[in-house]
Backbone and ligand atoms as CSV (ligand in chain L), in Angstrom:
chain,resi,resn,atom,element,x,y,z
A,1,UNK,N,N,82.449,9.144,-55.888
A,1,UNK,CA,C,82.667,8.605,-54.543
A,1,UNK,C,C,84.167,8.656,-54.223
A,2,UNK,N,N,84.586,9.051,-52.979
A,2,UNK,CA,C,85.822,9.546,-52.637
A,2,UNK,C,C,86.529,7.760,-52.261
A,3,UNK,N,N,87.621,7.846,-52.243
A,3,UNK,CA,C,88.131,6.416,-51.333
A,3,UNK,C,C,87.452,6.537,-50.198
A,4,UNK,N,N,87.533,7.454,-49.692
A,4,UNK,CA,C,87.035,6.925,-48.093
A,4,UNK,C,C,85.648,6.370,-48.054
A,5,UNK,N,N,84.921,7.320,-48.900
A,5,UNK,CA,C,83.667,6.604,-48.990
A,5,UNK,C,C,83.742,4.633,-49.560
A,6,UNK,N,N,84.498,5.192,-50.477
A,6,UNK,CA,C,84.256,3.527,-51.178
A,6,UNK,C,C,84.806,2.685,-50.188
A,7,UNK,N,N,85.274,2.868,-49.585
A,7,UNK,CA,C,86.313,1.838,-48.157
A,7,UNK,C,C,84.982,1.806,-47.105
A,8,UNK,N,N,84.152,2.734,-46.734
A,8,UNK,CA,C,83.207,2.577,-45.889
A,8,UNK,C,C,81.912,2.125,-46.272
A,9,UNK,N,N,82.084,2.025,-47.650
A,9,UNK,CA,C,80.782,1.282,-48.535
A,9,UNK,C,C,81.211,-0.263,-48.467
A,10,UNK,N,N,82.595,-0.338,-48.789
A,10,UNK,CA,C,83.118,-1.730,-48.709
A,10,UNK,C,C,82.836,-2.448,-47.300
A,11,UNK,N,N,83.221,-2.013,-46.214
A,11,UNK,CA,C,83.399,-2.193,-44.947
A,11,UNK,C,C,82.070,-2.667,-44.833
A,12,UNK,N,N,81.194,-1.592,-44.955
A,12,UNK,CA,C,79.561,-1.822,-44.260
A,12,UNK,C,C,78.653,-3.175,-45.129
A,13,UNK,N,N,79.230,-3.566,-46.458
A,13,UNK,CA,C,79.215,-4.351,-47.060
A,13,UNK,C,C,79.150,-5.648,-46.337
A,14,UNK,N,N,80.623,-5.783,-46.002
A,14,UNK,CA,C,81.390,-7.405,-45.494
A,14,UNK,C,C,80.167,-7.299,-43.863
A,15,UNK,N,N,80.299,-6.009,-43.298
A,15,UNK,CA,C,79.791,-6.445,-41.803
A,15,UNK,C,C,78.180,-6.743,-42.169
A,16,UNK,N,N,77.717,-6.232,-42.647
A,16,UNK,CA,C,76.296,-6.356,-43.055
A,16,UNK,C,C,75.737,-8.238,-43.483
A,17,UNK,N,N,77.145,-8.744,-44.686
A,17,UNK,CA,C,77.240,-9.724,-44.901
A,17,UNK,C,C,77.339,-10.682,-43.958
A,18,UNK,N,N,77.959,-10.670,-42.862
A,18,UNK,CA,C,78.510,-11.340,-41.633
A,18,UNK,C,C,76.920,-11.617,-40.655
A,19,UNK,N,N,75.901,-10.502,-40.369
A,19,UNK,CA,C,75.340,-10.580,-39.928
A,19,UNK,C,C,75.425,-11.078,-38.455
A,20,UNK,N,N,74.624,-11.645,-37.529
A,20,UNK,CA,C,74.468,-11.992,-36.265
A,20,UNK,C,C,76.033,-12.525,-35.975
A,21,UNK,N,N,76.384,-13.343,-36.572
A,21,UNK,CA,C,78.094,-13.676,-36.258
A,21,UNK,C,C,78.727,-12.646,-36.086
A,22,UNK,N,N,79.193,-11.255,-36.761
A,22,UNK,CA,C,79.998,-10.065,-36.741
A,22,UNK,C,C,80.864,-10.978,-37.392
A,23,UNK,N,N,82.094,-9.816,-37.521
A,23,UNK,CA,C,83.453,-9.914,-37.987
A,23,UNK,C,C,84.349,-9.265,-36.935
A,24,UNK,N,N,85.433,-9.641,-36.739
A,24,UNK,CA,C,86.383,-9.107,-36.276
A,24,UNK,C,C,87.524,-8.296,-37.171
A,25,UNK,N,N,87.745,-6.948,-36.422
A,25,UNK,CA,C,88.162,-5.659,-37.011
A,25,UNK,C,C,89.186,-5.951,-37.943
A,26,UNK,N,N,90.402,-7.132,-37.399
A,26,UNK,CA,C,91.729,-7.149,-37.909
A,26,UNK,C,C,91.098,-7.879,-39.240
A,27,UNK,N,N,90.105,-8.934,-39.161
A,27,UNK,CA,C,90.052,-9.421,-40.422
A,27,UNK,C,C,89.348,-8.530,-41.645
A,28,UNK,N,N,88.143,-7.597,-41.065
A,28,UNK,CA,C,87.656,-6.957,-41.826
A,28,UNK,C,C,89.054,-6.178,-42.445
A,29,UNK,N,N,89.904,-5.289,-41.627
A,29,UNK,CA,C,91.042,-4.566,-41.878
A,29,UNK,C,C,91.910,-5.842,-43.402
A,30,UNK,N,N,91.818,-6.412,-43.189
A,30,UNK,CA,C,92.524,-7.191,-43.684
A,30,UNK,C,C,91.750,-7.394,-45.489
A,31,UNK,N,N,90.066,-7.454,-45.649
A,31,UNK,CA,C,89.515,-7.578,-46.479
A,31,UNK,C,C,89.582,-6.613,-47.111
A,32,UNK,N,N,89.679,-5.605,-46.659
A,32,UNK,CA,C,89.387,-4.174,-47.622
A,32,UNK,C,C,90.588,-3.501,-47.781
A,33,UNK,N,N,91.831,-4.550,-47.089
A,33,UNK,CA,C,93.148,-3.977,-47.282
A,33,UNK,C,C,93.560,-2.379,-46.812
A,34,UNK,N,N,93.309,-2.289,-45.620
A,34,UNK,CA,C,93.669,-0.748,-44.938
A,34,UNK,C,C,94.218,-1.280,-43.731
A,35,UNK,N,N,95.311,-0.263,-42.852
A,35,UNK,CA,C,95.539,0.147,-41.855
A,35,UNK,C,C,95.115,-0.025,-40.906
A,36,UNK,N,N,95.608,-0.710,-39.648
A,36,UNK,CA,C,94.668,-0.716,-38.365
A,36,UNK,C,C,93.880,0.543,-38.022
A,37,UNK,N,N,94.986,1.381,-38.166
A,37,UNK,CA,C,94.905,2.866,-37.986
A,37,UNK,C,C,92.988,3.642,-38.497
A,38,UNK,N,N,93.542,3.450,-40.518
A,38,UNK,CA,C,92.638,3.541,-40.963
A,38,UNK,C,C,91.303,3.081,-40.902
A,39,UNK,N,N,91.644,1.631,-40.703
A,39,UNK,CA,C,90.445,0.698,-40.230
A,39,UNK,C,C,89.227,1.189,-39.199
A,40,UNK,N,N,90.129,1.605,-37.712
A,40,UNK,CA,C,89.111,2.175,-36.698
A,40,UNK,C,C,88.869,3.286,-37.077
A,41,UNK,N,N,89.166,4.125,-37.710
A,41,UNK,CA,C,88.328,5.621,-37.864
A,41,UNK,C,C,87.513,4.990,-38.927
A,42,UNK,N,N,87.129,3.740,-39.667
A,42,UNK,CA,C,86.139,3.709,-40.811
A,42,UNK,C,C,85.189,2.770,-39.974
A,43,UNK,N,N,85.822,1.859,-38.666
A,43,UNK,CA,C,84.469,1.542,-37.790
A,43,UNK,C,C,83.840,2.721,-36.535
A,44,UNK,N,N,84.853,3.741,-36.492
A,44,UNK,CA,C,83.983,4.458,-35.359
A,44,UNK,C,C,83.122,5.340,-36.553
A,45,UNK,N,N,83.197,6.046,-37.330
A,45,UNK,CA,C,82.525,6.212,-38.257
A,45,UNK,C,C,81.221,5.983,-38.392
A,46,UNK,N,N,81.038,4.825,-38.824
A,46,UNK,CA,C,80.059,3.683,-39.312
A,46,UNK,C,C,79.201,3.357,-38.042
A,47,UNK,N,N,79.355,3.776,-37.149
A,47,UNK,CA,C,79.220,3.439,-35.360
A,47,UNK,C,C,79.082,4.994,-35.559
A,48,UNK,N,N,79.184,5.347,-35.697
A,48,UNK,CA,C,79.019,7.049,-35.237
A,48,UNK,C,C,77.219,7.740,-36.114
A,49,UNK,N,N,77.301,6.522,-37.101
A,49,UNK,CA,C,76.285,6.803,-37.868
A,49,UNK,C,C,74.937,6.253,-37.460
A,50,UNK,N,N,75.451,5.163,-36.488
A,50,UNK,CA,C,74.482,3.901,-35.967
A,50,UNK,C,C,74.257,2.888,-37.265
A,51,UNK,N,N,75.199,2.564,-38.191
A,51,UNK,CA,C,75.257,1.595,-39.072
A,51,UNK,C,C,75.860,0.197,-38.538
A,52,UNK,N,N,76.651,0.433,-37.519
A,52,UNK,CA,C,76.836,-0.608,-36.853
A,52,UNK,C,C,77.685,-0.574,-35.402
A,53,UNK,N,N,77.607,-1.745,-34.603
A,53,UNK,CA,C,77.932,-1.686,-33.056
A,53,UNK,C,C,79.278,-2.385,-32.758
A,54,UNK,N,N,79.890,-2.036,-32.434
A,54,UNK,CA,C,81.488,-2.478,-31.806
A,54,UNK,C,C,81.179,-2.904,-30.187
A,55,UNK,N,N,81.810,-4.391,-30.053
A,55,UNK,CA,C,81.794,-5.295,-29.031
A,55,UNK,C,C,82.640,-5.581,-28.728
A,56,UNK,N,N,83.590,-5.415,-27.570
A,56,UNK,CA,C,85.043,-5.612,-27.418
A,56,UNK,C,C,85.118,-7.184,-27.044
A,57,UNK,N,N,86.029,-8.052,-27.807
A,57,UNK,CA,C,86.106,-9.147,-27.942
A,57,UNK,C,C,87.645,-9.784,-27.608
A,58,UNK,N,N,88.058,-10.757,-27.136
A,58,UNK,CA,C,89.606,-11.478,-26.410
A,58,UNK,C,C,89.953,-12.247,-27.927
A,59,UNK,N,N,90.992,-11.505,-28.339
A,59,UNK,CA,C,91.082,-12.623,-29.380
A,59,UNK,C,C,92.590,-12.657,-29.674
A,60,UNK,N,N,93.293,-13.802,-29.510
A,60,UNK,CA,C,94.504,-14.799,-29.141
A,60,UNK,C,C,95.325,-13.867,-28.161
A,61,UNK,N,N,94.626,-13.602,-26.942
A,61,UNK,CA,C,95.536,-12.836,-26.149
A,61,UNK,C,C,95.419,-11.037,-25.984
A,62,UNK,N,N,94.738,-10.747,-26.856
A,62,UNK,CA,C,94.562,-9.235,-27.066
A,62,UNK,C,C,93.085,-8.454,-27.194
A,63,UNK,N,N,92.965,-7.526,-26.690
A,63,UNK,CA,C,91.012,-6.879,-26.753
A,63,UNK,C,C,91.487,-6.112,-28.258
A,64,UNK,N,N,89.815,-6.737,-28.679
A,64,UNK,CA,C,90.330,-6.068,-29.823
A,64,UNK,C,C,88.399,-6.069,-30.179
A,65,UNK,N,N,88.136,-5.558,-31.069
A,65,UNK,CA,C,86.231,-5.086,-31.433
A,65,UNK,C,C,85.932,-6.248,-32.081
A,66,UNK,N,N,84.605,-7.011,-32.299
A,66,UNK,CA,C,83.434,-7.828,-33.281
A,66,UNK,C,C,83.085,-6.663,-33.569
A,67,UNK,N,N,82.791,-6.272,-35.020
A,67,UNK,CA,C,81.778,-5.634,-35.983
A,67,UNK,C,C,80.267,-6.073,-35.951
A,68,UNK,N,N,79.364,-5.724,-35.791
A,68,UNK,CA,C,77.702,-6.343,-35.925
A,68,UNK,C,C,77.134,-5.162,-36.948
A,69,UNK,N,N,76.089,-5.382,-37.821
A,69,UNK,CA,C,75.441,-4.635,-38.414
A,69,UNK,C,C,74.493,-3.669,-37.121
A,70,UNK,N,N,73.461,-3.036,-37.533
A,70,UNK,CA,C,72.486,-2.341,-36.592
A,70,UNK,C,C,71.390,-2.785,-37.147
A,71,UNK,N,N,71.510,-3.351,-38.497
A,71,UNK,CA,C,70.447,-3.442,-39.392
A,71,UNK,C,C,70.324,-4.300,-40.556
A,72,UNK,N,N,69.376,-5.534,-40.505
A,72,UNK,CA,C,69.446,-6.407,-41.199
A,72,UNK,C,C,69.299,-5.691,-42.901
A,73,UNK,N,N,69.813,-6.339,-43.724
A,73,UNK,CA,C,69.007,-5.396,-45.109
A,73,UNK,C,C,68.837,-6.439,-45.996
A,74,UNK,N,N,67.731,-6.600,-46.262
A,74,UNK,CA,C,66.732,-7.261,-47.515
A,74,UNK,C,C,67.925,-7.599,-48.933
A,75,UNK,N,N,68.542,-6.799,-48.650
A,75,UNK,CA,C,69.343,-7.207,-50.131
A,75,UNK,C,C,71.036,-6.878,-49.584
A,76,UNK,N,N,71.967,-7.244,-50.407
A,76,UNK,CA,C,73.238,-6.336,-50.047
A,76,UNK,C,C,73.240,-5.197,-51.238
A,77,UNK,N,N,72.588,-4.872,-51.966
A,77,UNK,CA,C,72.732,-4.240,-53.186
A,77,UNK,C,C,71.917,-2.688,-52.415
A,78,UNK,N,N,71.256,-3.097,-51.382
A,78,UNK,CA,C,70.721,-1.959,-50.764
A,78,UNK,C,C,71.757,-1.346,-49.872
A,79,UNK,N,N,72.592,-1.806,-49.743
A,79,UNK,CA,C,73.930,-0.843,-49.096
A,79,UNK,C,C,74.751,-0.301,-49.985
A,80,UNK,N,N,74.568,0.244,-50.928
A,80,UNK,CA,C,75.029,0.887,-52.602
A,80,UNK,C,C,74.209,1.847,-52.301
A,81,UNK,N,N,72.841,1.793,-51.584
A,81,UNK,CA,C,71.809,3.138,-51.972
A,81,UNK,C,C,72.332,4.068,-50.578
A,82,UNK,N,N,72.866,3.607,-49.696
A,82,UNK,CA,C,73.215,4.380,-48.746
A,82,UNK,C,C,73.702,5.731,-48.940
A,83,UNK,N,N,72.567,6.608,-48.462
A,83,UNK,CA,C,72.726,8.030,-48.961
A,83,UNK,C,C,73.955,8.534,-48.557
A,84,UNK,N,N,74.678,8.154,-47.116
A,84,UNK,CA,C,75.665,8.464,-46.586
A,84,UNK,C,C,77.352,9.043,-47.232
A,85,UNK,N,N,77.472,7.932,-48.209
A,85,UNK,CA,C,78.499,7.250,-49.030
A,85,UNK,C,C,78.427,8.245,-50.390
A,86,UNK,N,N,77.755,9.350,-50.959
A,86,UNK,CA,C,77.639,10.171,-51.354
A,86,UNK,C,C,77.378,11.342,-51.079
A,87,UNK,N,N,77.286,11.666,-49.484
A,87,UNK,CA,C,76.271,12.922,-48.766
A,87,UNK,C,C,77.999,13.886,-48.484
A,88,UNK,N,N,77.847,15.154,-48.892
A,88,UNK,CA,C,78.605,16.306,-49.063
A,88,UNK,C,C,79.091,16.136,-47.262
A,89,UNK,N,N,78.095,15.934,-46.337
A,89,UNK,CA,C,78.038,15.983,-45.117
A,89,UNK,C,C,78.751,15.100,-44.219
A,90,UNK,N,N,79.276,13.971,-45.064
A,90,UNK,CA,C,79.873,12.720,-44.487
A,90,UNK,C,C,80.507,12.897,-43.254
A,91,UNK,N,N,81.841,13.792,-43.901
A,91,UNK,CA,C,83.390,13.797,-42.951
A,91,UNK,C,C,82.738,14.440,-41.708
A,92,UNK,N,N,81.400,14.988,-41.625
A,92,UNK,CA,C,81.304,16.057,-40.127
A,92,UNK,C,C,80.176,15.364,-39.541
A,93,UNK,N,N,79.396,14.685,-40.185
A,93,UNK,CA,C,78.330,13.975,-39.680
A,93,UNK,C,C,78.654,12.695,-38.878
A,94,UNK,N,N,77.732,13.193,-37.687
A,94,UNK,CA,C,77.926,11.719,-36.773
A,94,UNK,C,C,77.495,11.968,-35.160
A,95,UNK,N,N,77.002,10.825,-34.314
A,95,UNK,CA,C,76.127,10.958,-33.282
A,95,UNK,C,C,76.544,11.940,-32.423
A,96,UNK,N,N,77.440,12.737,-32.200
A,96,UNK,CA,C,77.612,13.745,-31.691
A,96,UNK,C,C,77.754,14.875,-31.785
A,97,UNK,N,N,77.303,15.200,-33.037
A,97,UNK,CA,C,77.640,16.343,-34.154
A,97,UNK,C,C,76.934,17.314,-34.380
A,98,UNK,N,N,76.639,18.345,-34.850
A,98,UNK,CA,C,75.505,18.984,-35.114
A,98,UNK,C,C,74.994,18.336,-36.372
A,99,UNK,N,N,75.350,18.085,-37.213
A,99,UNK,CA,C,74.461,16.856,-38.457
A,99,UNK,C,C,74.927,15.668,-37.878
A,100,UNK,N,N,73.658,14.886,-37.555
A,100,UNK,CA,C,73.780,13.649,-37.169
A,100,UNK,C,C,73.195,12.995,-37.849
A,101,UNK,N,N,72.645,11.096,-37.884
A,101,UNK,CA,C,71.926,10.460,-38.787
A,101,UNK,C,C,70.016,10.510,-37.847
A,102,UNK,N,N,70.642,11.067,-36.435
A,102,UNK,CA,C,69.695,11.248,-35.969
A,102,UNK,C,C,68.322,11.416,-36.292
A,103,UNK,N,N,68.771,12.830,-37.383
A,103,UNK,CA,C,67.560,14.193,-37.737
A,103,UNK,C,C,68.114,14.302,-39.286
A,104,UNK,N,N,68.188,12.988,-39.843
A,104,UNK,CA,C,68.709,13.240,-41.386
A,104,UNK,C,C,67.160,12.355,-41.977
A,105,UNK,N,N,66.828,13.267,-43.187
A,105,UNK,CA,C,65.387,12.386,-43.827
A,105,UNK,C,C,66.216,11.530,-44.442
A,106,UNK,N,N,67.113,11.371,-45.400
A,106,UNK,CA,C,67.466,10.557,-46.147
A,106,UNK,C,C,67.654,9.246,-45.776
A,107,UNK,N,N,69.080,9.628,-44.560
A,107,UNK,CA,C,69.358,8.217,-44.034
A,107,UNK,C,C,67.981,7.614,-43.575
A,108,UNK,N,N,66.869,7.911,-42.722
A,108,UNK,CA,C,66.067,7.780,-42.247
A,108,UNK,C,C,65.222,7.017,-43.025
A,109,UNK,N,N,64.639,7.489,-44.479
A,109,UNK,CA,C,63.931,7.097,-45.227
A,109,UNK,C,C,65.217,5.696,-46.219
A,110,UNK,N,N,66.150,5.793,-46.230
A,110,UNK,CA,C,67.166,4.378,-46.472
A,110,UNK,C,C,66.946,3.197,-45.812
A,111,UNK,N,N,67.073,3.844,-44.489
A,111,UNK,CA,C,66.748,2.620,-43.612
A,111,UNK,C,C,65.042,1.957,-43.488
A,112,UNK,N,N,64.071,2.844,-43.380
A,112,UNK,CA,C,63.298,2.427,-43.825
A,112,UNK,C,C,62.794,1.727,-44.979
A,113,UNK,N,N,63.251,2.306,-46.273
A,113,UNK,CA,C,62.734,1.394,-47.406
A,113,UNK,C,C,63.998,0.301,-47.576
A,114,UNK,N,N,65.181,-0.051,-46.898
A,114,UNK,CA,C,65.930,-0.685,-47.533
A,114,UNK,C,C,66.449,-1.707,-46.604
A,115,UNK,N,N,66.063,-2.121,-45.476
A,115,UNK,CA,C,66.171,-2.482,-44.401
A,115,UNK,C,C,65.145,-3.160,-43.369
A,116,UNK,N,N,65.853,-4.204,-42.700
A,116,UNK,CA,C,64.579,-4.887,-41.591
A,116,UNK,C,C,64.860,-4.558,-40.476
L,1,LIG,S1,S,73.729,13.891,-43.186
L,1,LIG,FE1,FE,72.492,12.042,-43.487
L,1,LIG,S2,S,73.101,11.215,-45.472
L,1,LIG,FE2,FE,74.669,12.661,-44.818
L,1,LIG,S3,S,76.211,11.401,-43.793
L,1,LIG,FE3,FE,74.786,12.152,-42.210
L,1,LIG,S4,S,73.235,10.563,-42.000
L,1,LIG,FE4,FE,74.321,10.182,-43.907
């Protein structure tokens, strides 16, 4: 698993954890210790995959995103099986792409067995 992956395994982790509350970006940024910079290309990403939804939120004066999952999951140990976070396809895959999670069996069958 590359860093980037493990940073977007981490990420999808904490937001998943957070559930119906979300997290806000700067703090997630802050948990997994990356870059604002870095940070939003690992939530548009993750949002690009439909793993989770960005909500623009006022917070002390400034717009800035809530994190929400897309998808409750039965365990957190089931976001480890996320085919994504190992798939050769990662860096190019995403809702606008020609590989999307759209028309992928894997992700598809993840979310199904690993997920509510
Ligand atoms: S091709 Fe499938 S497994 Fe690979 S990153 Fe896209 S959705 Fe995930």
């Amino acid at each position: 698993m590359t860093k980037q992956e493990d940073l977007e395994r981490k990420a999808l982790e904490i937001i998943m954890k957070c559930g119906d509350k979300g997290i806000l970006q700067s703090e997630l940024w802050r948990e997994i210790n990356v870059t604002s910079r870095e940070g939003s290309r690992i939530s548009i990403r993750l949002e690009s995959k439909g793993l989770i939804y960005r909500e623009p939120e006022l917070s002390k004066g400034r717009w800035t995103y809530r994190l929400y999952p897309r998808h409750h999951v039965t365990s957190i140990d089931s976001v480890m099986n996320c085919p994504c976070f190992s798939c050769k396809d990662n860096p190019i895959c995403g809702a606008n792409s020609v590989i999307t999670p759209n028309n992928c069996e894997k992700f598809t069958e993840w979310i199904l067995e690993g997920v509510s």
